[in-house]
N, C-alpha and C positions, 0 to 999 in steps of 0.2 A: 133468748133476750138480746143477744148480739146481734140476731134476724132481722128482730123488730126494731132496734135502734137504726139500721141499716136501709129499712123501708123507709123507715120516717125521714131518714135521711133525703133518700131518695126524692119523696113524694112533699117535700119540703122546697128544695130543690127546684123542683118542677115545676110548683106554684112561682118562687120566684122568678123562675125564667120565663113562666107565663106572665105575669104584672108587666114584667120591662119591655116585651113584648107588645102589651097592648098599652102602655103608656109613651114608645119609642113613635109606634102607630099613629095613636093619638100627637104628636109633634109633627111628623111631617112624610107624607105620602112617600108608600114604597119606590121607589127606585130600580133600571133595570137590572138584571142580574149580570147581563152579559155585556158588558160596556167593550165599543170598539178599541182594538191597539189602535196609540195615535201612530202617524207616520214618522219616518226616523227623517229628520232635517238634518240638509247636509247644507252647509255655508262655503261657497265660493267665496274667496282672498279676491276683494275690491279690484287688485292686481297681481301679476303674478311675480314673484319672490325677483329681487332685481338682478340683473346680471352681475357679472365679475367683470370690475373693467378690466383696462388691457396694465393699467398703472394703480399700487393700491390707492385709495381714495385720500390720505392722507397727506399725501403726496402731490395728488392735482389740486388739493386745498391750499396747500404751502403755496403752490406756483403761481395760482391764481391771484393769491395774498400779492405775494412780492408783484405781481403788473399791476393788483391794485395801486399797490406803492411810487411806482414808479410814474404810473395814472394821476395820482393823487399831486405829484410836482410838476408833472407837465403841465397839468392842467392851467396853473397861474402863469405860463407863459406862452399865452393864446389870446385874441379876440374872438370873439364870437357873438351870434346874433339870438337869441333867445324870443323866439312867440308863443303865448299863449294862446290858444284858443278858446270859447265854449260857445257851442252851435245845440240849438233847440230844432227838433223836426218835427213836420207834420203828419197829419194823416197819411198821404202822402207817402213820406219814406224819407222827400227832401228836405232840403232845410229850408227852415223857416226866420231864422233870427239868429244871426252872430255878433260875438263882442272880440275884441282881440287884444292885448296886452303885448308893446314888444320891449324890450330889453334887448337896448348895444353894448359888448362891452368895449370899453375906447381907451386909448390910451392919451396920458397928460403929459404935458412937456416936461415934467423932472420924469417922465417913464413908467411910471406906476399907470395900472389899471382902475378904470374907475367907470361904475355901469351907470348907462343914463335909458334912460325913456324915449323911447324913438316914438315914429307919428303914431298915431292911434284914430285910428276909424271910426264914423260914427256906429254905436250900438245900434243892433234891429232885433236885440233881443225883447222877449215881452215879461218871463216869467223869472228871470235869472239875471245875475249879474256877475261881473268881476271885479268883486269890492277888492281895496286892499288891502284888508286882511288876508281874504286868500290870495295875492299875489305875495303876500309875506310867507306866507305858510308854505307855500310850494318853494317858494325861494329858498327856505330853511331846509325841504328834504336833500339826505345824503346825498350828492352825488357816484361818490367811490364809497360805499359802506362796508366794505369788505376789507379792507388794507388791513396788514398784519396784523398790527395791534387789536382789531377790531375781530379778530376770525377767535377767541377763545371766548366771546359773549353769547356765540353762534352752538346750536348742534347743525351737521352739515351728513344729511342721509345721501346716499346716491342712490341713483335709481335705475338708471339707463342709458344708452348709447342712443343719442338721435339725431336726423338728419334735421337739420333748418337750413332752408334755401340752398345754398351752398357749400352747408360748412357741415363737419358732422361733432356734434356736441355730444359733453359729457351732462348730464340733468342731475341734480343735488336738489333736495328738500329741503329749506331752513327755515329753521325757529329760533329765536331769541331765548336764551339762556336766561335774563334777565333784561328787566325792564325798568325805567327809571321815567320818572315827571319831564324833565329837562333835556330827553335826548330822544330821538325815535329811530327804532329799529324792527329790521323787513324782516316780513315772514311770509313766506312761498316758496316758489321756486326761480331757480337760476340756470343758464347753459351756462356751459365751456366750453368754446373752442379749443380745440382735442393737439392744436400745434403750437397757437400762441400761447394756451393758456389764459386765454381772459372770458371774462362776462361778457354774453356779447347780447343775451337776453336776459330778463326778467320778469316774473308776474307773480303778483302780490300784493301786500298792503303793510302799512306804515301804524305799528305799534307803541304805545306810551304804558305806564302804570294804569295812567286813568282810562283806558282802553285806545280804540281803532283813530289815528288821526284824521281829525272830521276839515275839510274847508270850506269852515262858517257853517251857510245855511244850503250847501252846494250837498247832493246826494254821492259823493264820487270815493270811492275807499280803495276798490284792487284797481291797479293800474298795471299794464304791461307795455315793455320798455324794448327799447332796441339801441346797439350803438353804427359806430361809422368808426371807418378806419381813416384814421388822419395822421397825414404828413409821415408817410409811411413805416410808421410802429405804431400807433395808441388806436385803442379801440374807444375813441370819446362818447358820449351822450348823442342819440343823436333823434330819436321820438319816444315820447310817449303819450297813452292815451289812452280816456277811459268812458265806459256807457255806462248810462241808468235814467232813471225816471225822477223826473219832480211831480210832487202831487198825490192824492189820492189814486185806492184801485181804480176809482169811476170816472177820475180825469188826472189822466196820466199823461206828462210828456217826456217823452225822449230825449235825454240831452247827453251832448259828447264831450269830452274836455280829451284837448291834443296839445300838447309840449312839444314844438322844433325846436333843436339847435343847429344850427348851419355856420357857413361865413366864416369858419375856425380860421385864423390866421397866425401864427406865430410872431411874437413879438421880436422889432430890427433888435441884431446881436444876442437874440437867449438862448440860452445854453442849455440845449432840452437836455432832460436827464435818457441816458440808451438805458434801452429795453434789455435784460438778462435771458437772453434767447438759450432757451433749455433745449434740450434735444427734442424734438415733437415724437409722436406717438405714431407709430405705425410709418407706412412709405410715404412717399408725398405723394398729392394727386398724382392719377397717372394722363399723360401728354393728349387731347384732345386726335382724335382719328383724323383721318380726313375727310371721312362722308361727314356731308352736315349735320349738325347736332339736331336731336331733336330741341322745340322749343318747351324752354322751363316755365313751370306752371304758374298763372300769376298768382302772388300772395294776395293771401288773402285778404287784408287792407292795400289797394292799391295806392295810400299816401303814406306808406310808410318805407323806408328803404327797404334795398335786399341787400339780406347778410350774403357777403359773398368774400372769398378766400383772397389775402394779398397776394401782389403778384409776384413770383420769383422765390417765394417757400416752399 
């Protein structure tokens, strides 16, 4: 008896495994049996893991802070010349239509500084302009965005040792910790000059809560920046300058927007704030041979300065 409940088990069984069988069938055609191993993916690091500087990174952040600082007071006792550029190009390559904006800054007879509007060129632009809005709006970006106060809003990555032109830079990452309506702040990257301690480049773009800081109806967001060593401590403002397109993919044109500052002159009797000269990093340049130098390769923008090391550091 126990046989035959055992068969019937069996043969019970077997019908069901048969039904599911041809009702699996019936949904949807067999499939191979022997499906290939996929390949194992290996992912390369975008870049490789950054060096160790020579100073911890906190450190060159601090230093950097305080020449912002001291950047940030010199600044108001200076003139200087400020142009704007924006140049549309052709087919070509060349340009086809520029507008220009300049800014004097002058001084008044009680002393105080006070910016005027210098000549202004006729436009030969066709598709763009230099409203004044965006000469407000560039007016409004930081100039020293970095000074003490300012460096706990920041996270500040370092990355690397590199040479620019002359100088050899420390390279930091930053992002904006936080973001607010009424104040903009940069996110990209920065050098350091590795003896003063200052910014002496940067590229990036200018962040708000309500996102990427727009001028007007102008296409222009990352900008990268350069300074000039003046009156021998400050590393001041000294180009920036940015590319993109106005228009559609099918009519597209090329436009440049270039920021100079030039002309810095220190205002009669001011009392510049000195620079906190920290011990620099590493030996100082070592003393030119006397066979001739080879010649150094031109930058890549030929209108914009070259970073190049003060003398007698």
């Amino acid at each position: 008896m126990s046989i035959l409940r055992t068969c019937l088990k069996l043969a019970s069984a077997t019908a069901l495994a048969a039904c599911f069988s041809i009702s699996s069938a019936g949904q949807s055609p067999a499939g191979p049996t022997n499906l290939p191993v996929p390949p194992e993916v290996v992912r390369l690091p975008n870049r490789p893991a950054p060096e160790t500087p020579p100073l911890p990174p906190e450190e060159i952040i601090k230093r950097f802070g305080q020449y912002e600082d001291a950047l940030s007071l010199a600044f108001g006792s200076f003139t200087y010349r400020r142009t704007i550029r924006l140049e549309e190009f052709g087919p070509d390559g060349k340009a086809s239509g520029r507008g220009e904006a300049v800014m004097q800054m002058t001084v008044d007879a009680d002393g105080s500084r006070r910016p005027r509007p210098g000549a202004r060129t006729a436009s030969t632009l066709r598709f763009a302009a230099l409203e004044p809005d965006v000469l407000e709006i560039i007016s409004q970006m930081p100039v020293f965005p970095f000074a003490t106060p300012q460096l706990s809003k920041y996270d500040f990555v370092y990355q690397a040792s590199e040479r620019v032109d002359d100088l050899t830079t420390f390279v930091f990452r930053v992002t904006p910790r936080q973001v607010s309506r009424t104040s903009a702040y940069f996110s990209g990257v920065i050098w350091v000059d590795d003896r003063d301690f200052a910014v002496v480049k940067s590229y990036g773009k200018w962040v708000t809560e309500t996102g990427d800081v727009k001028l007007g109806e102008l296409p222009f967001n990352y900008y990268e920046s350069y300074r000039q060593y003046v009156a021998g401590k400050y590393w001041m403002p000294a180009y920036t300058r940015s590319d993109s397109f106005l228009g559609s993919r099918d009519a597209r044109v090329p436009v440049r927007l270039i920021i100079r500052w030039e002309e810095y002159k220190p205002l009669p009797g001011a009392d510049l704030p000195a620079i906190n000269s920290a011990s620099p990093v590493g030996p100082p340049p070592a003393a030119p041979s006397p066979a001739a130098p080879a010649p150094a390769a031109p930058p890549i923008d030929p209108d914009r300065p070259t970073l190049a090391p003060r003398q007698g550091r």
